[in-house]
C-alpha positions in Angstrom: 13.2 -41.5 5.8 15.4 -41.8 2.7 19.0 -42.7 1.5 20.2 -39.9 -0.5 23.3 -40.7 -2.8 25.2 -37.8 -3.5 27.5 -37.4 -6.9 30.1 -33.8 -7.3 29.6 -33.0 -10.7 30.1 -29.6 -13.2 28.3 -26.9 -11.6 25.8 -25.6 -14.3 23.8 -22.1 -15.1 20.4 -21.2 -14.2 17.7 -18.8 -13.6 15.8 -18.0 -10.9 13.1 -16.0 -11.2 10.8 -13.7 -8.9 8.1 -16.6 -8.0 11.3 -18.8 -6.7 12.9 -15.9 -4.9 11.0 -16.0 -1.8 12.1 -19.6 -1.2 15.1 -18.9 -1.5 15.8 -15.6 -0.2 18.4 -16.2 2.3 20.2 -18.4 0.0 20.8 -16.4 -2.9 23.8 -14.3 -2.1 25.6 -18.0 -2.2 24.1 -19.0 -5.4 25.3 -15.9 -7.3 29.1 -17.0 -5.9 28.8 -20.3 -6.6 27.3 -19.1 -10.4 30.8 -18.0 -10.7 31.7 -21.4 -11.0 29.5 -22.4 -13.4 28.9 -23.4 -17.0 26.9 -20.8 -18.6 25.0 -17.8 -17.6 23.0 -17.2 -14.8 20.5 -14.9 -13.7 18.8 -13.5 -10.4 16.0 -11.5 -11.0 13.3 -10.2 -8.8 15.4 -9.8 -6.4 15.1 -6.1 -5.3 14.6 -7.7 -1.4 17.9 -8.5 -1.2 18.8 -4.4 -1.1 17.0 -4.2 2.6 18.6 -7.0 4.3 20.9 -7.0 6.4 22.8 -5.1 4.2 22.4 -4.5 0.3 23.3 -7.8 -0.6 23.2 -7.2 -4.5 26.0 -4.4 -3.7 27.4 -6.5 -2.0 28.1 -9.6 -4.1 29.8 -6.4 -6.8 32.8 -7.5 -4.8 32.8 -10.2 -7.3 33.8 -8.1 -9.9 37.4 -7.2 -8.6 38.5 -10.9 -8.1 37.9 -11.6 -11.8 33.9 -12.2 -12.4 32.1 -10.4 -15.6 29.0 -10.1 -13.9 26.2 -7.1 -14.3 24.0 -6.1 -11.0 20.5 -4.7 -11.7 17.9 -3.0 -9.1 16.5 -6.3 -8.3 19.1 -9.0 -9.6 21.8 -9.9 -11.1 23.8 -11.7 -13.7 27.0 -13.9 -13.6 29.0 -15.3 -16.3 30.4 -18.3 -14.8 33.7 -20.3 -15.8 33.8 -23.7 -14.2 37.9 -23.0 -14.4 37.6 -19.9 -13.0 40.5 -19.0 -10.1 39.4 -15.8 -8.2 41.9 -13.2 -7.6 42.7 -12.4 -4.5 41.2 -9.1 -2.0 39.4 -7.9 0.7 35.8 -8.8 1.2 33.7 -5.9 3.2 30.6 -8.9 4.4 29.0 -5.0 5.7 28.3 -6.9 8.6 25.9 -9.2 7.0 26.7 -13.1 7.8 25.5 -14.6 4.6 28.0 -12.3 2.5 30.7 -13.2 4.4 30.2 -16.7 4.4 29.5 -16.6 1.0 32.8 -15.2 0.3 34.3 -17.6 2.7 33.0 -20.3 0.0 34.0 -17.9 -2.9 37.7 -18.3 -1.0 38.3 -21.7 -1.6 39.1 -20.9 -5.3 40.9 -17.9 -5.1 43.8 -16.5 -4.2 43.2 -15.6 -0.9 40.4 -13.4 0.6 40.2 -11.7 3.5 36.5 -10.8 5.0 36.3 -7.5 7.2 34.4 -8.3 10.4 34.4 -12.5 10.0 32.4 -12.6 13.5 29.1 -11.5 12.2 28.5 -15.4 11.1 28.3 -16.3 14.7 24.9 -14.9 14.4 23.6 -17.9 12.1 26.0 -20.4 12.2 28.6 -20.3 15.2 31.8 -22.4 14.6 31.3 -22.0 10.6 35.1 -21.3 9.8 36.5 -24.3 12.0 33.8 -26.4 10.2 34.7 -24.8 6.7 38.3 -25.9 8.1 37.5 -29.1 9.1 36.5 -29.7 5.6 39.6 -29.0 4.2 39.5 -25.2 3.4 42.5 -23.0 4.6 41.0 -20.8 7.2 43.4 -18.1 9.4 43.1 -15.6 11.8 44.3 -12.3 10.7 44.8 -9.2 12.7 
């Protein structure tokens, strides 16, 4: 048991490297959004796993590019130049079926414009009920046909 105190804070860059990948496999697609939030630069690299998932994740988190993120995507990682000011642009997210892109992106949407994820069900598969929680927080979540 522990008491954890939490504090928000400026998100800042890192590095993760191919010995901390494995750990953090299924977490990554998240980390390179939320690096578009950051202070500094950060970069993904041995990484090539995420290309046999359930889709080619690297590919795609490329939808950053569009909504306003310099970032450069390698065989088996990735770099992101974050902005801890940075507003996305608005678009269309294809998650490819793959629930950690498209929650991910639903994240990425809470400082943008407005996205809209192709094929938003596929989260049910890992975490049923995540846009009324992402709601319930406070993001602006809708239905569109």
């Amino acid at each position: 048991r522990a008491d954890l105190v939490v504090r928000g804070g400026v998100l800042r860059a890192t590095s993760i490297t191919a010995d901390e990948v494995p750990a953090a496999i299924d977490e990554l697609p998240m980390l390179a959004v939320l690096a578009a939030f950051a202070a500094g630069e950060t970069r993904i690299s041995g990484a090539g796993e995420l290309r046999v998932k359930e889709s080619d994740r690297l590919a795609a988190l490329e939808q950053l590019r569009p909504l306003g993120v310099s970032m450069e995507v390698f065989a088996d990682g990735l770099v992101v130049a974050g902005d801890v000011d940075r507003r996305l642009g608005a678009g269309r997210i294809d998650a490819h079926g793959d629930h950690r892109i498209a929650m991910a992106f639903a994240v990425a949407g809470l400082r943008s414009a407005g996205l809209t994820i192709a094929d938003p069900a596929c989260v049910d598969v890992s975490f049923p009920g995540f846009f009324e929680r992402l709601a319930a927080l406070g993001g602006r979540v809708e239905a569109v046909s």
